[in-house]
N, C-alpha and C positions, 0 to 999 in steps of 0.2 A: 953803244948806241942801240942796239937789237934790244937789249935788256929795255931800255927803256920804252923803247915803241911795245913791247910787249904790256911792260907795264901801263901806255896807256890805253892798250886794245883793252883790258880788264878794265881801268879804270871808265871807257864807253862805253860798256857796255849794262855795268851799273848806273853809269847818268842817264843810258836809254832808259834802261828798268825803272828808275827815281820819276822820268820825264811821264813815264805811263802812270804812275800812280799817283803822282798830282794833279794831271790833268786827264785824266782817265775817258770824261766825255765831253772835251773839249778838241774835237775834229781838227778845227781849222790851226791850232799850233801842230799837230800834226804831221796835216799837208805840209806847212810852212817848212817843219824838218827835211820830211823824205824830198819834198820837191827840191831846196837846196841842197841839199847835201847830194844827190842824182846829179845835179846840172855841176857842180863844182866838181863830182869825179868826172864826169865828162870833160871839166874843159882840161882837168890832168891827164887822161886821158890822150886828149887827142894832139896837144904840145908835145907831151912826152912821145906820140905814136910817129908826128913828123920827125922829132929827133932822132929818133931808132933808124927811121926810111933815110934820115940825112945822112948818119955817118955812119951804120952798118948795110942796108939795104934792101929791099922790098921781102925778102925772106924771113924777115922780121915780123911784117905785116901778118905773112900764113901763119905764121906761128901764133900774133896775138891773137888770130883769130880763132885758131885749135883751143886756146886756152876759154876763150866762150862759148866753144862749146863742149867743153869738159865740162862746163858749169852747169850749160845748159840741160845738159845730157844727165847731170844728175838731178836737175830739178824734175825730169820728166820719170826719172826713175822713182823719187820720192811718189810723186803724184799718183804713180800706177800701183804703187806697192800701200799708199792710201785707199785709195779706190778696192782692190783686191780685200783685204783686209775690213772693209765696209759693207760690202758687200756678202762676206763671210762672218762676219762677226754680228752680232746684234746690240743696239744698247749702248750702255757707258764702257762695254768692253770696245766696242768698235770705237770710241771716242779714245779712249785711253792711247788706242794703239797705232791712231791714227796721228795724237801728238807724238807719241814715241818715237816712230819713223822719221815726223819733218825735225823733230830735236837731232835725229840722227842724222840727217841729211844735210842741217845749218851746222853740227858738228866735224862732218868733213870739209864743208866749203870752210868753219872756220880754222880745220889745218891749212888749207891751202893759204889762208890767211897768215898763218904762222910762217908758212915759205915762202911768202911775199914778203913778207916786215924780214926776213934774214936775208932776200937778195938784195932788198929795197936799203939796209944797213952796209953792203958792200958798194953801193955805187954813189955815195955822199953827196954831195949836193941834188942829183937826179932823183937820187933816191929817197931822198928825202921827201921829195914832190912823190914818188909812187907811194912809201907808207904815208902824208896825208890821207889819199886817196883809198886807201887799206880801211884805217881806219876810221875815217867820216861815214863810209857806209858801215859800219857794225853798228852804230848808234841808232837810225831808225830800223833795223831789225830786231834791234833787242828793243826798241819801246814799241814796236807790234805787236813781239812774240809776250810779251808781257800784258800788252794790253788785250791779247785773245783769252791766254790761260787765267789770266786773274779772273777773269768774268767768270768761269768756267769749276775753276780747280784753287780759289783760294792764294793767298799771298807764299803761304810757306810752301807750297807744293810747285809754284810759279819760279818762287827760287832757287831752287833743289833744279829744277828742268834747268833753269839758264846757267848751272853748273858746269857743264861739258862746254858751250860756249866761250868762258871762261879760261878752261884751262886746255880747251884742243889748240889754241896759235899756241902755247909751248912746245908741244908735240910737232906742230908744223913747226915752228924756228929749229929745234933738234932735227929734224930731216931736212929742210932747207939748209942748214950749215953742212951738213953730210951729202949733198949733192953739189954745193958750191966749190967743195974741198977735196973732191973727188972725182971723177971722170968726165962731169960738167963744168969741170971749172976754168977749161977753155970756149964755152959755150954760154958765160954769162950772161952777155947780151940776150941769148935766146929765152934765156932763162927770161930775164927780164921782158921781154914780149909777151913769152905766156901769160905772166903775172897781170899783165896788162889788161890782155886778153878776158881774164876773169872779172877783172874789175866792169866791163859792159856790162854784164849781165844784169849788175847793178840800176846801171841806165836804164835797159831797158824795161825793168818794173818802174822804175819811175816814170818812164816815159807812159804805157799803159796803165800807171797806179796801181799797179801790183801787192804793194804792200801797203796800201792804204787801208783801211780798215771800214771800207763804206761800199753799198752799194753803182756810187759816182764813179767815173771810170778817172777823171782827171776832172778837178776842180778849176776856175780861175787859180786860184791861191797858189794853186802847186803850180800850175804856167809859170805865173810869175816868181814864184822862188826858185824853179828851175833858170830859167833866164838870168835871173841874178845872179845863181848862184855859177852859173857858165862864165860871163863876164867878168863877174871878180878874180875870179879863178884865173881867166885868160889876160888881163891884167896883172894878175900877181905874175904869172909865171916869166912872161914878158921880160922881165926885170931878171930872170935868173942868168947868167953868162954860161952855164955848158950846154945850153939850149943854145948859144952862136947868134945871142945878142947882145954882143960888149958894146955895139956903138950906143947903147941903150943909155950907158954910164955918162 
């Protein structure tokens, strides 16, 4: 199961790349991405977050919430070490090096990615519902990050950067089975919190428009593909039984 989720965090991340370069100045498909795919990790999210509170216990919660800000915490690091590097640098050298960084930056969130899809592969039916949610959002990152450098830096230079994207979730799954199998591997659950936990971060550029790629803070369009995309989400899940609704059936 890992192998595959692996295989299709790669395979998103190309249909991201594909999605920027068809519709390159076409805003509103867009929005329509990042906004649903934002509001559908949320509604896994937050199913998944009362299930944890159900049947492990509010210690869950601290924990997903460490896990956002592990994320968080590295967005601000990126940001500063942009900024530094801007300011010191001049030119297309200061541009070069200021993509370099956020590549590095979306390359350790996408380990973390990697050690999500390897907890998310130990807990089967549940987990199944957390790697959607893994990977729905790699998809409008990768058609931002495409849609920024292509403008910028060319198709084959665009490619080459979304490389590390690609192959850092192997790296996380290989450390991810290596903490599952080892001294965490009575702390699964916790495990699975954090993992949660990272996935807000997610939400909350969607919710600000973070990665939209426009002066607009939040479109209509994104509202509502966020809202739909919550709802469907929170209807599918409904239906799953280790979530402790069999009367459902």
């Amino acid at each position: 199961m890992l192998f595959i989720f692996l295989v299709i965090a790669t395979v998103t991340v190309v249909f991201g790349a594909t999605i920027a370069i068809l519709y390159r100045d076409r805003q509103t498909e867009f929005r329509i991405i990042f906004g649903f795919t934002a509001g559908a990790v949320l509604g896994f999210v937050l199913m998944l977050m009362v299930h944890l509170f159900t049947e492990v216990g509010y210690l869950t919660i601290i924990v997903m919430w460490g896990g956002f800000l592990f994320i968080w915490l590295l967005e601000q690091f990126t940001h500063q070490l942009r900024a530094r590097f801007r300011n010191n640098a001049g030119g297309k050298k200061s541009s070069i090096w200021g993509v370099n960084i956020s590549i590095i930056g979306l390359s350790i969130h996408s380990v973390m990615d990697g050690v999500n899809l390897s907890i998310a592969a130990e807990k089967q039916t549940v987990g199944i519902a957390l790697a959607v949610g893994v990977l729905l959002h790699r998809l409008p990152v990768a058609t931002v990050i495409t849609t920024a450098l292509r403008r910028g830096y060319g198709l084959t230079k665009t490619m080459l950067w979304l490389t590390p994207l690609i192959i850092t979730p192997f790296v996380g799954a290989f450390i991810g089975e290596r903490l599952i199998h080892s001294v965490f591997k009575d702390l699964s659950d916790f495990l699975f919190a954090f993992a949660l936990g990272t996935l807000l971060h997610v939400v909350m550029d969607g919710l600000k428009g973070g990665c939209v790629p426009s002066e607009e803070k939040m479109s209509n369009t994104t509202k509502i593909a966020f809202v739909v995309g919550v709802m469907l989400t929170l209807c599918v899940m409904y239906f799953i039984p280790e979530l402790g609704h069999e009367h459902a059936h």
